[in-house]
C-alpha positions in Angstrom: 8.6 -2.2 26.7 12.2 -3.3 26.4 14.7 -1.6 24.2 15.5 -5.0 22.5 11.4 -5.2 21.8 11.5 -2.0 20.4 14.7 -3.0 17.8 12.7 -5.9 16.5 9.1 -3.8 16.1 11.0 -1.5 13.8 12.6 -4.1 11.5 10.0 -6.3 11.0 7.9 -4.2 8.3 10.8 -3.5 6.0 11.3 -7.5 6.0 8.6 -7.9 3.8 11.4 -6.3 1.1 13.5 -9.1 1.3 10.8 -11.4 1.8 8.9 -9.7 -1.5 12.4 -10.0 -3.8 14.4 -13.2 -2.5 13.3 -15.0 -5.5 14.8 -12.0 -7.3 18.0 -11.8 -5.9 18.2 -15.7 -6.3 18.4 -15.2 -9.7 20.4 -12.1 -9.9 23.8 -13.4 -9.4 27.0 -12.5 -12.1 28.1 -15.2 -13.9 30.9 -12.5 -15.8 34.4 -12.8 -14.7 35.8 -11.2 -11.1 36.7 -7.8 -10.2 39.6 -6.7 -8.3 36.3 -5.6 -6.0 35.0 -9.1 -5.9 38.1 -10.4 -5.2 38.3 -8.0 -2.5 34.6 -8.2 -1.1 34.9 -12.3 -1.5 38.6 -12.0 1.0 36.6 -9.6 3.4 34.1 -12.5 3.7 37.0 -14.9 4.2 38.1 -12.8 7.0 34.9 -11.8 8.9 32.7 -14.6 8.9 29.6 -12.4 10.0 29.3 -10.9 7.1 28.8 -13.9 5.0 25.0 -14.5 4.2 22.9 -17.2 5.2 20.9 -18.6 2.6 16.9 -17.5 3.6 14.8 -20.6 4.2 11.7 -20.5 1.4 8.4 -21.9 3.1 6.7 -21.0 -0.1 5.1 -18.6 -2.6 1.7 -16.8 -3.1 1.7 -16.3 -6.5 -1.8 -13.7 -7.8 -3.7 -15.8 -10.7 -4.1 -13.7 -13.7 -0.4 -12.2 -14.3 2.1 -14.1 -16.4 5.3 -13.6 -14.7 5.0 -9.9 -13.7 2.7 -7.0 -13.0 2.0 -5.2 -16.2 3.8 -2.0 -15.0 6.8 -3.8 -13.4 7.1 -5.2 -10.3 8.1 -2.6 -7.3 8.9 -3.3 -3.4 5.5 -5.2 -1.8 3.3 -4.5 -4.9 4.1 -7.5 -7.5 2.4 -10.8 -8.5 4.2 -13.3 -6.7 5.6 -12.9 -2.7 8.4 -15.4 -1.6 7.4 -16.5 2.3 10.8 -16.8 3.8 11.8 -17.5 7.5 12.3 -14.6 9.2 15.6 -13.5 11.3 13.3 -12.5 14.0 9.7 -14.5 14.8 7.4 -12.1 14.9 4.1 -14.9 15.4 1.3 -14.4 17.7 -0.9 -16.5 19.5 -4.2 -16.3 21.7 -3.6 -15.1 25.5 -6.6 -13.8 27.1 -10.1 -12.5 26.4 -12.5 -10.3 28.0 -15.5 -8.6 27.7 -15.7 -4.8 28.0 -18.2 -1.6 27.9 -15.8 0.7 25.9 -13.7 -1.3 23.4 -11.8 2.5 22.1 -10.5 3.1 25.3 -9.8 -0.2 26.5 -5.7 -0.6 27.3 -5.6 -3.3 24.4 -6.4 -1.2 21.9 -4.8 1.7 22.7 -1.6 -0.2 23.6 0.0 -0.2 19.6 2.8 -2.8 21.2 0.0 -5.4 22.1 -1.8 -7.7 19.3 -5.5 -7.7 19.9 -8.8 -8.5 18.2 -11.9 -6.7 19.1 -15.3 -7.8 18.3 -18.2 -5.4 19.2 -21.5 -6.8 20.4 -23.7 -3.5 20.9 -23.1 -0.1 21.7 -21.8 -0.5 24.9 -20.0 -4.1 24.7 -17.4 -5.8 23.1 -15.2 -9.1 23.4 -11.2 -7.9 23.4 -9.1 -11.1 22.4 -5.8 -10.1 23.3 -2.5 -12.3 21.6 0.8 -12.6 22.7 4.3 -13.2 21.0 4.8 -17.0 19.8 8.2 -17.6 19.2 7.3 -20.8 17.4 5.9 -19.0 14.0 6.2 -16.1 11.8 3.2 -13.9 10.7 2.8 -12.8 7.0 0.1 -10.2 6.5 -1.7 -9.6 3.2 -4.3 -7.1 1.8 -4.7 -3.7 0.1 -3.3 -1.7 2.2 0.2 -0.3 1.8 1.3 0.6 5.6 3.9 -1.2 6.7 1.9 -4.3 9.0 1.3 -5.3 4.9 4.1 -7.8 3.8 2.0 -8.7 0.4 -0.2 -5.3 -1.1 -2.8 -6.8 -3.3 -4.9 -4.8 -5.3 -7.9 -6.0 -7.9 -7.2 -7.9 -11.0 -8.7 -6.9 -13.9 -9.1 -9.9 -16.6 -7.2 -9.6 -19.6 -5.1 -6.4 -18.5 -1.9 -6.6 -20.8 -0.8 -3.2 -19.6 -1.8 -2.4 -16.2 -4.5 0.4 -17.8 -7.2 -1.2 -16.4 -8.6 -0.2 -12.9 -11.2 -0.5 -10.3 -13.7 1.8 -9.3 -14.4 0.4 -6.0 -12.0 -2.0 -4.3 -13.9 -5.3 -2.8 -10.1 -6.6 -1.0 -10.1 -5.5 2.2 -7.3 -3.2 3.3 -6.2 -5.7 6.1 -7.6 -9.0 4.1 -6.1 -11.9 5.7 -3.1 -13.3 7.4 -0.7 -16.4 7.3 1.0 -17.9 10.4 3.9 -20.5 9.6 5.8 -22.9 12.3 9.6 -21.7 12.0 10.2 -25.9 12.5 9.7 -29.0 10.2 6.9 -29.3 8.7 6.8 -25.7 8.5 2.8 -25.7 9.0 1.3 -23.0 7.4 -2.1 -21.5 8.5 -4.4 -19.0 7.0 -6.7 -16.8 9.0 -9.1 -14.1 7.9 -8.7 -10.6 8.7 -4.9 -8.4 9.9 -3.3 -6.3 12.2 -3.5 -2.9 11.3 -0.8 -0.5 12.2 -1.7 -0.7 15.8 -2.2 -3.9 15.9 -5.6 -4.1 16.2 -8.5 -6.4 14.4 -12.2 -4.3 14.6 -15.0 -6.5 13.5 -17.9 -3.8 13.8 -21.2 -4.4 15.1 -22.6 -5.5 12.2 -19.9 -8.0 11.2 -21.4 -11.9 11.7 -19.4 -13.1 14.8 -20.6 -15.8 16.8 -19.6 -17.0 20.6 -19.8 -20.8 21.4 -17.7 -23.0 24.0 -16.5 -19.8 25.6 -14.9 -18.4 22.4 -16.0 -16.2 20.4 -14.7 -15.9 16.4 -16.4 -14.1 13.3 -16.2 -13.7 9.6 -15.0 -10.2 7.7 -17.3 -8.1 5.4 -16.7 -10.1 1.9 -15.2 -13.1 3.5 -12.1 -15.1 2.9 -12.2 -17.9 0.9 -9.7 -21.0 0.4 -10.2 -24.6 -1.6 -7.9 -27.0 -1.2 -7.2 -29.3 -4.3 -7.8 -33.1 -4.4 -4.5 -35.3 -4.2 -0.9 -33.9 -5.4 -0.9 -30.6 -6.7 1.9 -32.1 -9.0 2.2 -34.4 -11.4 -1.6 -34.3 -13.0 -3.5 -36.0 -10.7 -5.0 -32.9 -9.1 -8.8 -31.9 -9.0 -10.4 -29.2 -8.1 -11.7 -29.2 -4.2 -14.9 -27.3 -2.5 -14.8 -23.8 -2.1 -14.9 -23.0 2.1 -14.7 -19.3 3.9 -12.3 -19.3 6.7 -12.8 -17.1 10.3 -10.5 -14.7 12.0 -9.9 -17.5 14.5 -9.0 -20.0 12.0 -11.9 -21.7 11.9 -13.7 -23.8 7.9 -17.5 -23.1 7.0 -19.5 -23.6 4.4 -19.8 -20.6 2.3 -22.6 -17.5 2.8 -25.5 -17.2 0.4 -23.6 -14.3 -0.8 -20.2 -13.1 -0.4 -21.2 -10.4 2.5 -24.6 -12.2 4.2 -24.8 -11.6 7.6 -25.7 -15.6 8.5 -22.5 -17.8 8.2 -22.0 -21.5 7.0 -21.9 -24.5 8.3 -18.7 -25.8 10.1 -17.0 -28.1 7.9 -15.2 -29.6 11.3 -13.0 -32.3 8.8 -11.8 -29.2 6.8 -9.1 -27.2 8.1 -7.0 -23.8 7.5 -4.2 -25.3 6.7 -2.9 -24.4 3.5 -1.3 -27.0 1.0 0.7 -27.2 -2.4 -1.9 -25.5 -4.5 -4.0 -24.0 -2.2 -6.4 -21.2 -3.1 -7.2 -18.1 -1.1 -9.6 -15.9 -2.9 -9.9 -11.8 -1.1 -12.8 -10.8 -3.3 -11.4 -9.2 -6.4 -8.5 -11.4 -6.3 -7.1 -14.9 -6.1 -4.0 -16.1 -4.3 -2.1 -19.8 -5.3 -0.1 -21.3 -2.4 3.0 -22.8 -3.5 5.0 -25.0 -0.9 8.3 -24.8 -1.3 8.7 -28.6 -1.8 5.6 -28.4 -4.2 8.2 -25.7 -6.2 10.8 -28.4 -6.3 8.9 -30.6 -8.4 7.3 -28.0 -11.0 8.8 -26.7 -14.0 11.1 -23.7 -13.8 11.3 -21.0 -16.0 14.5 -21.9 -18.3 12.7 -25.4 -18.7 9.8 -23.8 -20.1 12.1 -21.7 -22.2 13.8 -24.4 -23.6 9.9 -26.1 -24.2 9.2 -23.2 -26.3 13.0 -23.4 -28.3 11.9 -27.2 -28.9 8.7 -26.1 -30.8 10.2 -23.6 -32.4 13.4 -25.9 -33.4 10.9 -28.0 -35.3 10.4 -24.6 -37.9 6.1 -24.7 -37.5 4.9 -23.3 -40.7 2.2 -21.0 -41.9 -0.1 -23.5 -44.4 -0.8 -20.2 -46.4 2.0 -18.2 -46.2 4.6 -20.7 -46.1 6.9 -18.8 -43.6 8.4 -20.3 -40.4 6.5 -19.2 -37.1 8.4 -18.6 -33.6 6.7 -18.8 -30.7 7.9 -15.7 -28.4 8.8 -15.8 -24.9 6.7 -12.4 -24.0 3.5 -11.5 -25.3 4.0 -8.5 -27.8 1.4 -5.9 -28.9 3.8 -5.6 -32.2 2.7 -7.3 -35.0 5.0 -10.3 -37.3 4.3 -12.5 -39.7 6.6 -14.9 -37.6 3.6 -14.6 -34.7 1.8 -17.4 -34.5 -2.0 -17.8 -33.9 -4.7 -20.9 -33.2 -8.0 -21.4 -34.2 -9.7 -21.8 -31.2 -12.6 -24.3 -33.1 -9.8 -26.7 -34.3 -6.3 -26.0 -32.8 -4.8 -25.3 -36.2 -1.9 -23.0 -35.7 -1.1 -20.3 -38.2 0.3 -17.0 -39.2 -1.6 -14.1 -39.5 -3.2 -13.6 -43.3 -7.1 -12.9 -44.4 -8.0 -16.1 -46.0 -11.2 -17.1 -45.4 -12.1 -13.8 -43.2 -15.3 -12.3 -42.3 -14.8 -8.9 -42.4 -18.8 -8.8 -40.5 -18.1 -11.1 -37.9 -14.1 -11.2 -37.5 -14.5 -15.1 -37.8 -12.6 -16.9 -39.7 -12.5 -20.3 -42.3 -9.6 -22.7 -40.9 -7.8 -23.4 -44.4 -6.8 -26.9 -43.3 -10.2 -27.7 -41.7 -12.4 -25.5 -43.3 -14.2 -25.0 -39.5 -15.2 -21.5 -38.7 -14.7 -19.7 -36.1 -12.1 -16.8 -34.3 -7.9 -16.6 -34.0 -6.1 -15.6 -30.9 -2.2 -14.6 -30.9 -0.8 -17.6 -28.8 1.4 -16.2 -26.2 3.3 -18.8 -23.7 2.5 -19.3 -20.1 5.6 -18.6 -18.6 4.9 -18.4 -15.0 5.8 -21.5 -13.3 3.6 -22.0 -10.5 0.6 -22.0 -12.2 1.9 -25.3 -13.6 0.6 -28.9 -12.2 3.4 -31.0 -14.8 6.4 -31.2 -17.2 5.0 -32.1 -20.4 4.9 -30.0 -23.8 3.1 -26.9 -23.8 1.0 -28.1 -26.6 -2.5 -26.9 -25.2 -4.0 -23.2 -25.5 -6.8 -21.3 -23.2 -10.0 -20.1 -25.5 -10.6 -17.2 -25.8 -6.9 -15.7 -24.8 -4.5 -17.9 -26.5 -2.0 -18.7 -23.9 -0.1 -22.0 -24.2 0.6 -24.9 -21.2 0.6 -28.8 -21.0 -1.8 -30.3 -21.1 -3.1 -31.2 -17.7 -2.1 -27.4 -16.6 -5.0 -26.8 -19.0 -7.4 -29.2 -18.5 -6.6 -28.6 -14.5 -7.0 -24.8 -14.5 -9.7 -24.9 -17.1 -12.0 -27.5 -14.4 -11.4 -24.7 -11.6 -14.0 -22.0 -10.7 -12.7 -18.9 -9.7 -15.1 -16.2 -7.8 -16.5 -14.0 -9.5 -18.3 -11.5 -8.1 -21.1 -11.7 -4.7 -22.1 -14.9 -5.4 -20.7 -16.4 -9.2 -17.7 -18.6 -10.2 -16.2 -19.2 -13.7 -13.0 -20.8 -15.1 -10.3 -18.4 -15.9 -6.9 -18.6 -17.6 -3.9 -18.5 -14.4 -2.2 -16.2 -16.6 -4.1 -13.6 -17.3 -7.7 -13.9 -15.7 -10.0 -13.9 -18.5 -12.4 -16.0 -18.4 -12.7 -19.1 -20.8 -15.4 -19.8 -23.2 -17.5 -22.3 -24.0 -17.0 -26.0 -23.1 -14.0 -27.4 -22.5 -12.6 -23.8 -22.4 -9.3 -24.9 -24.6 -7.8 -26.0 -27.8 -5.2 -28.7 -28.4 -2.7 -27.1 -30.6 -2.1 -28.4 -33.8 1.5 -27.7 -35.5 2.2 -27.8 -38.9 6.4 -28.5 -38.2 9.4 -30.4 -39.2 8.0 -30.0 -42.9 11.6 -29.9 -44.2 
């Protein structure tokens, strides 16, 4: 293997740092006035051209549904809830080269060469199909699952509804360690494909003998343990229009079926041949236990950002909403607080009535609650804005709320997220809040909130 090969093996896993904290370091420029250092650093740049720094080129984001902004412990290195896909100074891509059929797939020089990509599927005892891959300089390769070695650009790990501070965990992980991977064309359109299964840190793919694989047309292809799902949404993920699309399970190859009777059922689906890998703004990719979004970068460019949806929030709260009973102004924070105020707002989730906290009309049995403006009973949540961007589909006012969880969007973010089913489980789905994954109740599975402002 050539020295130069060698270089590029050794940076590639510690890209996935910048890759994991570009949209970080986008953000974390000084506005305060110049140093004598910066004025020195900034002549240096002047002088030496090569140390100036090319902007990265965003193909998009994968954002993990059920965290509002941030992992409850803090985001650190490839472990957070959102990874920035940015091209990389060196493709690192692979495509299909050869394949062969042999008796002992452990010794066989594919596998046990850690410089070549390959993909082994075991047949019996004695037999196995080696797919071997070769470099493509046309694409980079992201690679996401559970695992933290280094082939992992993206570690993933269970979401548990409702977690406000990361306390909650999983007994038994259902991502796989090596869940899936995502091949990009380093050229317009910057074609993004999504495959099941990764390259471990040999560079290998095992699907065991009891993995469903299949060979037809002189290829052969398979599906991994609890599957990989994606659905694609119907029309622009932007601007309101967007529907829900069908839940499919992708291959290793690349290939769209129908889904299993259940998650891990040895017979696979039909092939959807008009349905493709190909991910789009607003994509889903579901690893069992959790669920990706896709963002394309020029999906990005026409949602919100975070300061407008600050400034959203200042707008309600310039208007001074008021507390029916107590009579005291309510602000709307930008984080969710365990802390108690009587500024906090909260909604009944029957009628969209938005108060402060106070035990009128309570039942101490029950823990409902008699609206005072209404007089419709039923329970209060803390409303808490959504305040991750990608989760939203528009630019309206955030002037909807998720039952049972309380956390505030537009409108058609609501009514869009709120008409999605998320799986759950082998074989269940249910609509879940984007923010935080709990899963909504009862039908429609919001509340259109209802102000009491600009009273003065």
């Amino acid at each position: 293997m050539p020295d130069n090969e060698k270089q590029t093996e050794n940076i590639i896993p510690n890209q996935s740092k910048v890759h994991g904290s570009s949209s970080l370091d986008k953000s974390s420029g000084s506005s305060g006035p110049s140093t004598p250092h910066h004025d020195a650093e900034h002549s240096r740049n002047e002088v030496n051209p090569l140390l100036k720094k090319e902007p990265l080129l965003t193909y998009g984001e994968l954002v993990i549904l059920g965290y509002n902004g941030s992992l409850p412990q803090g985001e650190k290195g490839r472990r957070r809830s959102k990874f920035v896909l940015c091209k990389r100074p060196v493709s690192n891509g692979v495509k299909k080269s050869q394949h062969y059929v042999v008796k002992t797939p452990q010794s066989s020089k594919a596998i046990l060469d850690s410089t070549q990509h390959s993909i082994s599927y075991t047949l019996s005892r004695n037999q196995a199909v080696i797919v071997e891959y070769m470099p493509d300089d046309e694409t980079d390769m992201f690679q996401i699952g559970r695992s933290s070695e280094s082939p992992i650009d993206f570690v993933v790990m269970d979401t548990v509804p409702g977690d406000k501070n990361g306390e909650g965990k999983v007994t038994q992980s259902t991502i796989s360690r090596f869940a899936c991977r995502i091949l990009i064309h380093r050229n317009p359109n910057y074609t993004a494909r999504v495959y099941a299964a990764g390259f471990d840190s040999s560079r290998n793919i095992f699907l065991g003998e009891k993995a469903t694989k299949w060979q037809q047309n002189g290829e052969i292809d398979g599906l991994t343990t609890n599957g990989i799902l994606i659905m694609h949404p119907r029309n622009s993920f932007c601007g309101g229009m967007s529907e829900p699309g069908i839940w499919r399970e992708v291959s290793v190859g690349g290939g769209v079926y129908a889904l299993r009777e259940s998650r891990s059922a040895p017979q696979k689906g039909l092939k959807i041949e008009d349905d493709t890998n190909i991910l789009q703004d607003g994509t889903l990719i579901d690893l069992c236990g959790a669920t990706l979004l896709w963002r394309s970068a020029e999906g990005l460019s026409k949602s919100p950002t975070k300061h407008l949806l600050e400034e959203k929030i200042d707008e309600l709260n310039a208007g001074r909403p008021q507390c029916p009973v107590g009579l005291n102004t309510l602000v709307i924070p930008r984080k969710s607080t365990l802390m108690s105020s009587d500024k906090q707002p909260y909604v009944y989730l029957i009628c969209g009535h938005v108060q402060g906290l106070h035990d009128w009309g309570q039942d101490k049995e029950s823990n409902a609650r008699t609206c005072p403006m209404c007089l419709k009973v039923g329970p209060i949540v803390k409303l808490t804005m959504g305040i991750e961007p990608s989760f939203y589909v528009d630019c309206g006012p955030p002037n909807f709320a998720f039952n049972p969880c309380g956390h505030m969007a537009t409108e058609k973010t609501v009514k869009y997220w709120a008409s999605v089913p998320i799986p759950h489980g082998t074989n269940g789905f249910h609509a879940a809040c984007p923010f935080c994954a709990t899963p909504l109740n009862g039908s429609p599975g919001y509340a259109r909130l209802i102000f009491q402002d600009h009273v003065d």
